[in-house]
KERONU-40118 format. One line per 2 residues: number of its first residue (from 0); their letters; for each residue x, y negated, z negated of N, C-alpha, C. Coordinates in Angstrom, 3 decimals. Example, Ala and Ser with C-alpha at 12.3 -4.5 7.8 and 13.67 -1.06 7.14 Angstrom:
! KERONU-40118
0	AS	13.190 5.690 -7.800 12.300 4.500 -7.800 13.200 3.300 -7.800  12.850 2.250 -7.080 13.670 1.060 -7.140 12.900 -0.030 -7.870
! end
This chain:
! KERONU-40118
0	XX	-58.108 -38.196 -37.852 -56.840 -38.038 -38.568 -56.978 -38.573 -39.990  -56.426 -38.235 -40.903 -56.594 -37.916 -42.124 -55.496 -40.118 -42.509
2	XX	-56.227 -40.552 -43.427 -55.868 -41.753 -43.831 -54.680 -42.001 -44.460  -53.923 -42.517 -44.384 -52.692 -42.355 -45.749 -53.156 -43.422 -46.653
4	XX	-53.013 -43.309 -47.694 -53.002 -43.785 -48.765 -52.074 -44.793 -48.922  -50.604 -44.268 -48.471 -49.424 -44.900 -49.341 -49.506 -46.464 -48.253
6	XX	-50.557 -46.414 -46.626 -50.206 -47.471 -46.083 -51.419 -48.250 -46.347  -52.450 -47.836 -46.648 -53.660 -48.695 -47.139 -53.545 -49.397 -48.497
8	XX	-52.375 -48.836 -49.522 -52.126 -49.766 -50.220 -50.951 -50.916 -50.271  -50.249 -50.574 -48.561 -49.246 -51.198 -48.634 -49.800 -52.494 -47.561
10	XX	-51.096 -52.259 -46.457 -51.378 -53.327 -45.904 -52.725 -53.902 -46.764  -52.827 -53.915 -47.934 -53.658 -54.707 -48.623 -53.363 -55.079 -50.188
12	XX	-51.512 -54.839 -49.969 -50.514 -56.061 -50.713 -50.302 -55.337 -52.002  -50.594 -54.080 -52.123 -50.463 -53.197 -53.321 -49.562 -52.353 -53.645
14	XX	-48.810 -51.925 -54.913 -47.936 -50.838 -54.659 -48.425 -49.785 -54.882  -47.757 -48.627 -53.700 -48.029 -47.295 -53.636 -47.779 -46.358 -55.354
16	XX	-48.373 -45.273 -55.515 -47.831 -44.638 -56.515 -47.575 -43.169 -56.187  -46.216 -43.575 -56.151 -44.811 -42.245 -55.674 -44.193 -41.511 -56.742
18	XX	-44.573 -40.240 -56.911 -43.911 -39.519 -57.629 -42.876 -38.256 -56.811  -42.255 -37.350 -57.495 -41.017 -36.576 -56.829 -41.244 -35.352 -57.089
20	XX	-41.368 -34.277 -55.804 -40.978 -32.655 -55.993 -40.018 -32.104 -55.394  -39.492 -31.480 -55.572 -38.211 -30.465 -55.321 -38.081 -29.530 -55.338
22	XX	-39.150 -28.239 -55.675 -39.910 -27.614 -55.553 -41.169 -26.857 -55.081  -41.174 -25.821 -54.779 -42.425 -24.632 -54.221 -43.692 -24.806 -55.115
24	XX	-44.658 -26.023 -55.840 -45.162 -25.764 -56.713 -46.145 -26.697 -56.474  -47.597 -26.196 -56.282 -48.902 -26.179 -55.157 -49.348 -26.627 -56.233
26	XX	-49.037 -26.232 -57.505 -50.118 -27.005 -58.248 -49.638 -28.272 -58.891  -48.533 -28.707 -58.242 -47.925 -29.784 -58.422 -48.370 -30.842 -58.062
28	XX	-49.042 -30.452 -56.497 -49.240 -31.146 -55.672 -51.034 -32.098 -55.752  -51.490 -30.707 -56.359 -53.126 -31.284 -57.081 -52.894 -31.858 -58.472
30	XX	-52.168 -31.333 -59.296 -52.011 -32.117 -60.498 -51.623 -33.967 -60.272  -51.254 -34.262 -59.276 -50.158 -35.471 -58.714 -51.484 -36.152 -58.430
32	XX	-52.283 -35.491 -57.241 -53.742 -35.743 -56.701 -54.650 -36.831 -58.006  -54.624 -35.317 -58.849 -55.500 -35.776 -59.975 -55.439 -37.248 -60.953
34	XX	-54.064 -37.177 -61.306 -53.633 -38.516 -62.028 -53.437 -39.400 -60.598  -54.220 -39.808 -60.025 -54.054 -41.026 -59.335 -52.568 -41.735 -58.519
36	XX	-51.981 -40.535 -58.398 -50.579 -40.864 -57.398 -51.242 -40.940 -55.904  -50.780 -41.929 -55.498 -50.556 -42.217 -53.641 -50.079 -41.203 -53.078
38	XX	-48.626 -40.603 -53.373 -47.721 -40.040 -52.626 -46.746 -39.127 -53.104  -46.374 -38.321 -52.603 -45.478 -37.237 -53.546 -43.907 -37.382 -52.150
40	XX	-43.296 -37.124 -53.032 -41.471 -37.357 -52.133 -41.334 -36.176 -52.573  -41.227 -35.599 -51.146 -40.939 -34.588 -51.198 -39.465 -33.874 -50.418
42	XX	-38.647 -33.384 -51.123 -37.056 -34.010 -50.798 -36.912 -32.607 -50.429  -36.751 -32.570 -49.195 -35.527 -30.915 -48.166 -34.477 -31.738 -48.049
44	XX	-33.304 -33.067 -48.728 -32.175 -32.936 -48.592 -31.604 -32.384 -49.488  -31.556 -31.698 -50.570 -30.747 -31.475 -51.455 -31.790 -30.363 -52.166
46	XX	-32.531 -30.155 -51.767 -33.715 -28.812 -52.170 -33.428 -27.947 -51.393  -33.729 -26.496 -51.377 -33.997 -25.859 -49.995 -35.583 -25.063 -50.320
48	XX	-35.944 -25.071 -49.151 -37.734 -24.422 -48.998 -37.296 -24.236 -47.563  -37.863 -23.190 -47.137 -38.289 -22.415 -45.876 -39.446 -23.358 -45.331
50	XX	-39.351 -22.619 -43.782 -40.190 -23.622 -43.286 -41.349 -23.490 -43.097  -41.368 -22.309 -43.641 -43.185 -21.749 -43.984 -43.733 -22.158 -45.074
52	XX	-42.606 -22.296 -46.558 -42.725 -23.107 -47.627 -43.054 -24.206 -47.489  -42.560 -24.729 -46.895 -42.701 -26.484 -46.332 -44.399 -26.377 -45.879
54	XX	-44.558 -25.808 -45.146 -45.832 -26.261 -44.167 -47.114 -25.489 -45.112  -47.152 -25.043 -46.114 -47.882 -24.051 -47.368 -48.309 -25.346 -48.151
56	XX	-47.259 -25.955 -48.215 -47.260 -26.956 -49.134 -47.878 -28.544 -48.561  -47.383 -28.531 -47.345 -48.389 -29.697 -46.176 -49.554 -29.467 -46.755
58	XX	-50.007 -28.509 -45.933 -51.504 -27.753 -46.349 -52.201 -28.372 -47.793  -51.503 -27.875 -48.575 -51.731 -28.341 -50.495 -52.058 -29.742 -50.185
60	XX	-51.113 -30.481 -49.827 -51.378 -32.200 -49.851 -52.687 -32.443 -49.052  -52.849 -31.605 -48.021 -54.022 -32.163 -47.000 -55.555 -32.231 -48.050
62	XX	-55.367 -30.904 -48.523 -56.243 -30.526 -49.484 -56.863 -31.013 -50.971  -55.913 -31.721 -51.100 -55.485 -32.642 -52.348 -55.882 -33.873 -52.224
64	XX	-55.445 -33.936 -50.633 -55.868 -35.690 -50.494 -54.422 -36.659 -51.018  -53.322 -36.309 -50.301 -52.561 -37.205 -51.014 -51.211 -37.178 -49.809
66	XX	-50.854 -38.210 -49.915 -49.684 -38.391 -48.862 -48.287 -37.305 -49.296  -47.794 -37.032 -48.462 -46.475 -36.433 -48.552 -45.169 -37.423 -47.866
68	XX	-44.360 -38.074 -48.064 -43.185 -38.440 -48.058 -42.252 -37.673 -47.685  -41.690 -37.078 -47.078 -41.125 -35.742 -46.660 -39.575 -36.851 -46.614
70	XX	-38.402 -35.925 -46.952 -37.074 -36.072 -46.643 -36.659 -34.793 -46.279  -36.280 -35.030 -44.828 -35.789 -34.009 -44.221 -33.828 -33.426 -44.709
72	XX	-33.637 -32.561 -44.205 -32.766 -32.431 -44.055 -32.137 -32.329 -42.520  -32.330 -32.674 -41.978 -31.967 -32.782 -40.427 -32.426 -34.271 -39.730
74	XX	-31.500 -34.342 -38.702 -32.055 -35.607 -37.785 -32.776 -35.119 -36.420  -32.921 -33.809 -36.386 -33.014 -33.359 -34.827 -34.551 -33.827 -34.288
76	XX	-34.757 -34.553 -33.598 -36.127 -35.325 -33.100 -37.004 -34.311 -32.994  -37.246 -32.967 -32.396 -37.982 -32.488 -32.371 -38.583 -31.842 -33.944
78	XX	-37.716 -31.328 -34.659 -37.937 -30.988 -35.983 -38.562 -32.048 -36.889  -37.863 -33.267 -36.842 -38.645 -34.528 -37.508 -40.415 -34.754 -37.153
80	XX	-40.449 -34.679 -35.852 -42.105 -34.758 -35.690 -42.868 -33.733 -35.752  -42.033 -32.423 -35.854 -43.009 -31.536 -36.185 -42.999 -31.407 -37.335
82	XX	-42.446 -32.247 -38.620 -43.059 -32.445 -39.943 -44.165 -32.983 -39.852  -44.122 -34.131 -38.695 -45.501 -34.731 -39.186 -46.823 -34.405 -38.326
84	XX	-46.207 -33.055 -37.558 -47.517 -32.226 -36.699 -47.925 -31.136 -37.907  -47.413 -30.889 -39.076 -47.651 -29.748 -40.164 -47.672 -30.798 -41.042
86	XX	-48.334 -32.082 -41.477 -49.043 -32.525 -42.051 -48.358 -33.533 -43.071  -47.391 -33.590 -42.825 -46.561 -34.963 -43.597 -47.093 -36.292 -42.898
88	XX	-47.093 -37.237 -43.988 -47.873 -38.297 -44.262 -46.257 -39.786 -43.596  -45.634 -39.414 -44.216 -44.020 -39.621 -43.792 -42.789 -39.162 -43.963
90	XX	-41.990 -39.803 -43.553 -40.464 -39.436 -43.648 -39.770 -40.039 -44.020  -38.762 -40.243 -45.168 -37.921 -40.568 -45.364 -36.486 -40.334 -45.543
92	XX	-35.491 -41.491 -44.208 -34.401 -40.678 -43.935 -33.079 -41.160 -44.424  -32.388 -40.287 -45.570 -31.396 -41.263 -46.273 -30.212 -41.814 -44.994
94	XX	-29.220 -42.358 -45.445 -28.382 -42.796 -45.068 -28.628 -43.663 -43.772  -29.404 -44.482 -43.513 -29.130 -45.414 -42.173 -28.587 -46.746 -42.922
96	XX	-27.707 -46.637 -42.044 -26.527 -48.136 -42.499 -26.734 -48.689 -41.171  -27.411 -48.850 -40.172 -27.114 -49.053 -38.680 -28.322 -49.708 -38.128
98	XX	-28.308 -50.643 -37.468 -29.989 -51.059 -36.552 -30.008 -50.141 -35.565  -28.936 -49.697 -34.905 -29.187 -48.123 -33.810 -29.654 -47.219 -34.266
100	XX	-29.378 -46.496 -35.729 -29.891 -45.450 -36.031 -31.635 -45.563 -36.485  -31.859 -46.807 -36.765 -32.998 -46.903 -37.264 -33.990 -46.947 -36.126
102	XX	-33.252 -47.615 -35.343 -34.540 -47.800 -33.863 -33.977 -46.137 -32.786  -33.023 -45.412 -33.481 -33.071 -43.523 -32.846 -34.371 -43.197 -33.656
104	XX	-34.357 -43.184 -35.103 -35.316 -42.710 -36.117 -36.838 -42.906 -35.019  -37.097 -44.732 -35.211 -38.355 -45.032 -34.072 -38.470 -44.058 -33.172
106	XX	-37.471 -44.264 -32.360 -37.663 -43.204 -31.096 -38.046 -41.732 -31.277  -37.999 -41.334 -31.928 -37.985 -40.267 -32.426 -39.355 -39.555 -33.556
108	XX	-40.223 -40.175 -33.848 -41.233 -40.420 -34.751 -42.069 -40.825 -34.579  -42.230 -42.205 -33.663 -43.240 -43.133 -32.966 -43.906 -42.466 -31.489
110	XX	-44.736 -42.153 -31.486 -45.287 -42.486 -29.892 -45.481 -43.423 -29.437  -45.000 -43.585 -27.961 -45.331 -44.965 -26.969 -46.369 -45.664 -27.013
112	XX	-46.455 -46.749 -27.223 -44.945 -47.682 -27.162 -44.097 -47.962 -27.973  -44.481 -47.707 -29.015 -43.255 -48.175 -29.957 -41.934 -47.104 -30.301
114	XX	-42.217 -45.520 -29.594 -41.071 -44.631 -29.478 -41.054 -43.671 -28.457  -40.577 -42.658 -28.688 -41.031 -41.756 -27.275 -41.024 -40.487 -28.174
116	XX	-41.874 -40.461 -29.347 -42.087 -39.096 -29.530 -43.055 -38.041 -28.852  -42.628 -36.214 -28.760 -43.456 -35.635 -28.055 -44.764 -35.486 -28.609
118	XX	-45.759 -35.161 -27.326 -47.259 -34.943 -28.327 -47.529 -33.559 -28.077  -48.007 -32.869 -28.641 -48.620 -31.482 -28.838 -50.343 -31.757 -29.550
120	XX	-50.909 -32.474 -30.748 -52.062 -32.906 -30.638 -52.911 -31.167 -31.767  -51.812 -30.214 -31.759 -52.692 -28.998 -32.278 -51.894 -28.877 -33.449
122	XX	-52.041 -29.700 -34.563 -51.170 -29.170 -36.035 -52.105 -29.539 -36.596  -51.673 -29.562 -37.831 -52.358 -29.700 -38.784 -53.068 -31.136 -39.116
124	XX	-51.843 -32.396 -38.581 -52.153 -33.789 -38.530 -53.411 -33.785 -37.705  -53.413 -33.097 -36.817 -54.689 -33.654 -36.203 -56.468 -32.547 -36.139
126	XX	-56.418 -31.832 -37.281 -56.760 -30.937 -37.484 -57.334 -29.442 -36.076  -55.825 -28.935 -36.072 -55.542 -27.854 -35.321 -56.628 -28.415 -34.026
128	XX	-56.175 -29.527 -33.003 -56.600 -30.006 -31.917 -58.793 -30.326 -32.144  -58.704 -29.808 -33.255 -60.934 -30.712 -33.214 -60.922 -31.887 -33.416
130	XX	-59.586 -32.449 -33.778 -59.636 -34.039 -33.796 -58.824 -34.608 -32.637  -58.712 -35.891 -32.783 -57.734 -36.397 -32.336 -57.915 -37.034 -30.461
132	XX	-57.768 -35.704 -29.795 -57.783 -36.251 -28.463 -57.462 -37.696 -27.883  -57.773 -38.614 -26.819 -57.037 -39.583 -26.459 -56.530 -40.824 -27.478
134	XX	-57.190 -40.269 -28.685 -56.872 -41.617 -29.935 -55.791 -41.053 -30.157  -55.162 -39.834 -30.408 -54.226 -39.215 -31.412 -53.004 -40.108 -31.904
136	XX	-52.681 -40.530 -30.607 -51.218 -41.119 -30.595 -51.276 -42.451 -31.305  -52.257 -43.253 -30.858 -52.210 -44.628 -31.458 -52.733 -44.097 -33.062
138	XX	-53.687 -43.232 -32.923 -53.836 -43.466 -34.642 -52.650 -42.407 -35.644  -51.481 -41.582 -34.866 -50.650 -40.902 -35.637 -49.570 -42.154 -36.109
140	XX	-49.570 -43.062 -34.793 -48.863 -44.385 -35.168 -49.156 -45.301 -36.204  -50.678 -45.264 -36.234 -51.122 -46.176 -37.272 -51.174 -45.455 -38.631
142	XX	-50.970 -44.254 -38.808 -51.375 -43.187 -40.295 -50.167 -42.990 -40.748  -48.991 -42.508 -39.859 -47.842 -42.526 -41.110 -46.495 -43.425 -40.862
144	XX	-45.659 -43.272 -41.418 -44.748 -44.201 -41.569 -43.206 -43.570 -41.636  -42.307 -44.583 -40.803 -41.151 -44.257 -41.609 -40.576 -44.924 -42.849
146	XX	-40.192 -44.471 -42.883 -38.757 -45.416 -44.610 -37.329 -44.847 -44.352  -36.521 -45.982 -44.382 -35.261 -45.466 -44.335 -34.391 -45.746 -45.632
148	XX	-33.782 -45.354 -45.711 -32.727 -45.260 -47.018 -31.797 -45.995 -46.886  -31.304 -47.392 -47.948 -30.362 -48.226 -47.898 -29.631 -47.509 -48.904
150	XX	-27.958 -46.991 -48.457 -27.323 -46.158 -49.344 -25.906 -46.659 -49.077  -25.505 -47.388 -48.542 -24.159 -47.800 -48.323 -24.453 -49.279 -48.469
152	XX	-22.764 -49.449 -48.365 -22.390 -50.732 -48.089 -22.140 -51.305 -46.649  -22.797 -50.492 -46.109 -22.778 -50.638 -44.417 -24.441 -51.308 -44.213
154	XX	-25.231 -50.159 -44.697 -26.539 -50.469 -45.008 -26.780 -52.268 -45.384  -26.195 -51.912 -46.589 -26.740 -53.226 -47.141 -26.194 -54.432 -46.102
156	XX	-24.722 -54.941 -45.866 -24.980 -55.593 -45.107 -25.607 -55.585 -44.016  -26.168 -54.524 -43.270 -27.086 -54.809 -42.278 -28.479 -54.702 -42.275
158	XX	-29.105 -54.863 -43.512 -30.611 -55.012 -44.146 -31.609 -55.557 -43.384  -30.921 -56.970 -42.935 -31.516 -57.633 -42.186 -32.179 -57.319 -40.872
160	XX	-30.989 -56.997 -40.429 -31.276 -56.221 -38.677 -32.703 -54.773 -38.990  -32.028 -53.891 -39.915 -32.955 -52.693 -40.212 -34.191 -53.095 -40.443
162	XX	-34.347 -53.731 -41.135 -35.554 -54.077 -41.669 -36.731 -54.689 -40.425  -35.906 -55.658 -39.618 -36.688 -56.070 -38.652 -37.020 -55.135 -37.510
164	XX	-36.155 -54.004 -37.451 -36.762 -52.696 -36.388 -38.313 -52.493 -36.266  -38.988 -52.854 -34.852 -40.169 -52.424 -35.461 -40.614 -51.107 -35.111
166	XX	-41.299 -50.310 -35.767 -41.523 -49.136 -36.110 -41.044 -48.812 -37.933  -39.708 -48.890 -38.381 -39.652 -48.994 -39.623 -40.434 -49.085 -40.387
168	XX	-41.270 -48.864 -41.691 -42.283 -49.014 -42.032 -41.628 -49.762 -43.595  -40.806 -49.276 -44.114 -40.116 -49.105 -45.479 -38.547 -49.185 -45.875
170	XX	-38.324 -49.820 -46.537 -36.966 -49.971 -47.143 -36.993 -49.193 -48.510  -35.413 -48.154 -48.781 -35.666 -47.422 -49.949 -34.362 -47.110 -50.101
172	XX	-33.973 -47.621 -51.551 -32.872 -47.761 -51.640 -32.067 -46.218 -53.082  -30.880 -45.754 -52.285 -30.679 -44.635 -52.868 -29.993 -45.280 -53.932
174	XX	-30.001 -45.812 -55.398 -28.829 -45.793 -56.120 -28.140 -44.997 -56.356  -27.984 -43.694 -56.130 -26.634 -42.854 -56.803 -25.692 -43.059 -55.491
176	XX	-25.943 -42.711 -54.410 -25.102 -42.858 -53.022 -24.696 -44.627 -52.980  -25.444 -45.048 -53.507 -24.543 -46.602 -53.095 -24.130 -47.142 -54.271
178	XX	-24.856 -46.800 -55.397 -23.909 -46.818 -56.848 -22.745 -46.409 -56.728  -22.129 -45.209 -56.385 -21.221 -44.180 -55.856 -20.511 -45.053 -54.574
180	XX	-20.772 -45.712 -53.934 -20.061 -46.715 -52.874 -19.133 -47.947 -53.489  -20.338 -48.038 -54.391 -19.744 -49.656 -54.536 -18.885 -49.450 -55.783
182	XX	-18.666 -48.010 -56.813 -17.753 -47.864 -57.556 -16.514 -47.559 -57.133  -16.264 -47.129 -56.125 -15.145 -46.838 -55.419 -14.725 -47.529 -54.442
184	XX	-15.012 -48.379 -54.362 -14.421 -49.545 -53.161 -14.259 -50.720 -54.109  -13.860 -52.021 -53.624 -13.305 -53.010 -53.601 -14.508 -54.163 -53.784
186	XX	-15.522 -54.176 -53.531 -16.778 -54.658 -53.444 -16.909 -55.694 -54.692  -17.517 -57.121 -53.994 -18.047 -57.807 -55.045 -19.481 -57.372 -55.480
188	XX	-19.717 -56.163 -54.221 -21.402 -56.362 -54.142 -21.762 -54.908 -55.568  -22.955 -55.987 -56.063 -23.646 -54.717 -57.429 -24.847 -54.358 -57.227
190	XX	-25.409 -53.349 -57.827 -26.750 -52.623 -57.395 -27.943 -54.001 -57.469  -27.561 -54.171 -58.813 -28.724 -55.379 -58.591 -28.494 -56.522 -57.228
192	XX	-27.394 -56.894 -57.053 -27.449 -57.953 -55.780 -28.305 -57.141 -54.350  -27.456 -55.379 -54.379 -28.105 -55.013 -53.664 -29.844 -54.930 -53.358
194	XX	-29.897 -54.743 -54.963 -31.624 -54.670 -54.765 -32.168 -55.881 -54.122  -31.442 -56.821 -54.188 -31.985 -58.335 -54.167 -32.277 -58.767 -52.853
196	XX	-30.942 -57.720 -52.147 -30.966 -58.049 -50.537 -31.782 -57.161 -49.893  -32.192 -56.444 -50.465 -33.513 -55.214 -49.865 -34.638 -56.072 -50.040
198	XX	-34.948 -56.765 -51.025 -36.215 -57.097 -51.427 -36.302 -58.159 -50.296  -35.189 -59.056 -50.434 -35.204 -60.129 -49.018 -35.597 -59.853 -48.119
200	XX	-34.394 -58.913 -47.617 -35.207 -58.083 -45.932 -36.605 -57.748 -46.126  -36.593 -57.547 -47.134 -38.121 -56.690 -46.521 -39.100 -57.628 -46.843
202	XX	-38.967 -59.123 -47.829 -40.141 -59.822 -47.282 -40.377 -60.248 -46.384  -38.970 -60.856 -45.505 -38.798 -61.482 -44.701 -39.786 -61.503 -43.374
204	XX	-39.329 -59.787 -43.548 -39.778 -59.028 -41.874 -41.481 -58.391 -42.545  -42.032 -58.219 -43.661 -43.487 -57.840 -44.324 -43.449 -56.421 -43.784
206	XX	-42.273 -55.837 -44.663 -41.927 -53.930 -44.763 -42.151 -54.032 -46.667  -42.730 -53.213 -46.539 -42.766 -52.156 -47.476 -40.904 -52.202 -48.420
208	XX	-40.815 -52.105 -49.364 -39.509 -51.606 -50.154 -39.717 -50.717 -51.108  -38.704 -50.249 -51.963 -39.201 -49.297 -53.497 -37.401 -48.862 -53.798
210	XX	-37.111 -48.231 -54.524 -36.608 -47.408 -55.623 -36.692 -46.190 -56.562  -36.517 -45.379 -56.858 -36.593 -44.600 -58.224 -36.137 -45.475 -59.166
212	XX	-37.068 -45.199 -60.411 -37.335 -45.843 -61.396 -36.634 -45.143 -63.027  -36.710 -45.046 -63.471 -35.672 -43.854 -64.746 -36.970 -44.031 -66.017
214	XX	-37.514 -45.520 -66.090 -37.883 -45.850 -67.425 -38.934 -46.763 -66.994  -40.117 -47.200 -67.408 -41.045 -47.893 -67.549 -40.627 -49.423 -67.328
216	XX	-39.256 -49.667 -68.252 -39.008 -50.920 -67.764 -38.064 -51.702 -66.500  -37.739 -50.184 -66.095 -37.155 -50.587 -64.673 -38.764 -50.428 -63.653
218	XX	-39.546 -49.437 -64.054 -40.808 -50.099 -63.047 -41.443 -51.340 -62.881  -41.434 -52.240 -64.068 -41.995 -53.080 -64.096 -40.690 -53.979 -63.253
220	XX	-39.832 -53.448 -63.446 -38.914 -54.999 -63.072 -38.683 -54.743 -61.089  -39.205 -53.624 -60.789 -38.996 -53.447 -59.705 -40.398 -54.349 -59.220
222	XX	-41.418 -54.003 -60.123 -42.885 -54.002 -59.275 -42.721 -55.860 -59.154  -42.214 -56.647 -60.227 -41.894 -58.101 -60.528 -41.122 -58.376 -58.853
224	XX	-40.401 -57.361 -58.646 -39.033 -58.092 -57.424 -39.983 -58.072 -56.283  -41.376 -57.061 -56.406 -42.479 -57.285 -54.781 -41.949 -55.751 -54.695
226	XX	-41.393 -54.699 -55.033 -41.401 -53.522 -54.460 -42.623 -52.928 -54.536  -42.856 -52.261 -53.638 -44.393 -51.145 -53.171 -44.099 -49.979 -53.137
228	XX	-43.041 -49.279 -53.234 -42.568 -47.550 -53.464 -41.607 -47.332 -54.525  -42.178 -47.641 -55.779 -41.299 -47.088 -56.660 -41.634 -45.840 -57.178
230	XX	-40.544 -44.644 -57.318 -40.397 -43.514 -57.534 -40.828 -43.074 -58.879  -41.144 -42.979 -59.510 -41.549 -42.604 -61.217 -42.242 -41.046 -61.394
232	XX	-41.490 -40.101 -61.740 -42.046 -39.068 -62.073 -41.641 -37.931 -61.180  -41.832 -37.062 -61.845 -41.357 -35.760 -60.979 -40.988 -34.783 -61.864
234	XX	-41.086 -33.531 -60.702 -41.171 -31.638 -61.659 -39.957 -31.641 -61.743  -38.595 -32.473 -61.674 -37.418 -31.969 -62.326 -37.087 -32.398 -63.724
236	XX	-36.857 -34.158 -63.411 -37.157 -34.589 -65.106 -38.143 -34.588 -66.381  -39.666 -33.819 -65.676 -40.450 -33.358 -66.236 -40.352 -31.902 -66.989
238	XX	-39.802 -31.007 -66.302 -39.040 -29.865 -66.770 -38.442 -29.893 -67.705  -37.192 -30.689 -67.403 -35.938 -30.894 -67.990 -36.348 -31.545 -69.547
240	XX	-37.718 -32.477 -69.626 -38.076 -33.344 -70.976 -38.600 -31.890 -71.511  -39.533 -31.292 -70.888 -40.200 -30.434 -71.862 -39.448 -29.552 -72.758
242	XX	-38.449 -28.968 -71.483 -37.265 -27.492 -72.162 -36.860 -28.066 -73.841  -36.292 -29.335 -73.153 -35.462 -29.950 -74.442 -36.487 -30.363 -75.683
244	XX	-37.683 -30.676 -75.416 -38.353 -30.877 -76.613 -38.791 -29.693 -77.350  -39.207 -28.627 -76.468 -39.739 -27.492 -76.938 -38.506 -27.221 -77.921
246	XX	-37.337 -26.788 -77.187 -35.680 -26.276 -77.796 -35.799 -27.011 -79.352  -36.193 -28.142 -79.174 -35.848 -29.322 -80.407 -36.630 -28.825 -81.581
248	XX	-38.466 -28.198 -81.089 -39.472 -28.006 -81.630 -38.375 -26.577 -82.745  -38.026 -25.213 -81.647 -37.675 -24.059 -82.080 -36.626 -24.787 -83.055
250	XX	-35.668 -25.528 -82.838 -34.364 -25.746 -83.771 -35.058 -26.048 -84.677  -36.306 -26.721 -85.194 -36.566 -26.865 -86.638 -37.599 -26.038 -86.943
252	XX	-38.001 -25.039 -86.479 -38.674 -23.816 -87.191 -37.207 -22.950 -87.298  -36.667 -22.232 -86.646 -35.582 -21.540 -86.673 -34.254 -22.026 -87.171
254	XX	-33.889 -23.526 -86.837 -32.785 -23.318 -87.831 -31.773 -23.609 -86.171  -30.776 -24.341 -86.098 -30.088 -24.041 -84.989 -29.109 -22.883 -84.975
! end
């Protein structure tokens, strides 16, 4: 079975390097390879790709050599592990505010003992059944990971409990969904306190944490707090810089 990256730098005290696609775009996925990224987040909640798209693109990462981060759009147990039978590296699942939902997630992802996911043994994770056999399970356990998403104010106060689930691999905290919480409620609690109580949990219990990052100096101040998955980069705000510079380039040959 193929190594992850994002956990060999997370059990030898290092942070991962996570960038973002949202997009059908293969050469995204080797370009990411090339500059020295760990891991690509690769988001089906708020994207849509087919599920032949999806597994085209597994493929790309296998090939590449680079972890995939997958965010599903569904909770349904069987669909979740057959991301990571078509070659996702992990999963990350927004919204758990709950120690039940996080130890359903386990159940659901983990093989026994630590969950009761099904085995099949012929995807891509284990290269179409020539690998794998009676190791499969313990080493699909040991190769990828979950991460769950601290996005509420439900979440956050229960950090503690989540974090100590074992199977959990990662704490990852959504700011727009809990930015978006804590502006509309009553709350003493602020993103930064929140960050503060993620970073806690997760030394506490020795999980993995991270963020999306906007600017260079929120990476550094994340990488300072002990986070290991911070988000930096990606084909949307990469897009979005070029259009506008190019546009900027034409407005002063042409004239607006």
């Amino acid at each position: 079975m193929r190594r992850s990256k994002t956990l060999q730098k997370w059990r030898s005290s290092q942070p991962a390097r996570l960038c973002c696609l949202g997009n059908f775009l293969p050469n995204f996925v080797r370009q990411a390879a090339h500059f020295s990224y760990d891991a690509i987040w690769l988001d089906l909640e708020h994207r849509a790709m087919s599920e032949r798209e999806v597994q085209s693109l597994l493929a790309f990462f296998h090939l590449a050599d680079i972890d995939c981060m997958l965010r599903p759009a569904t909770l349904d147990k069987s669909r979740l592990y057959r991301y990571l039978e078509d070659g996702a590296t992990g999963l990350m699942i927004p919204h758990v505010s709950t120690v039940a939902k996080a130890e359903m997630l386990v159940d659901a992802v983990k093989f026994p003992p630590l969950g009761d996911r099904g085995q099949d043994g012929a995807g891509l994770d284990s290269d179409f059944i020539l690998q794998g056999g009676e190791s499969y399970p313990a080493d699909a356990n040991r190769e990828t990971f979950l991460v769950v998403q601290i996005e509420t104010l439900e979440a956050v106060e229960n950090v503690d409990g989540i974090a100590a689930v074992d199977g959990v691999d990662g704490l990852f905290i959504g700011p727009g969904d809990l930015g978006l919480r804590i502006r509309t409620s009553d709350t003493l609690l602020t993103i930064d306190g929140a960050t503060s109580a993620v970073a806690a949990a997760a030394k506490r219990h020795g999980k993995a944490w991270g963020c999306p990052a906007g600017t260079p100096a929120r990476v550094r101040e994340f990488h300072e707090l002990g986070a290991q998955l911070v988000a930096y980069g990606g084909d949307f705000m990469a897009i979005m810089n070029m259009l506008r510079d190019c546009s900027e380039t034409l407005d002063e040959v042409y004239g607006k």
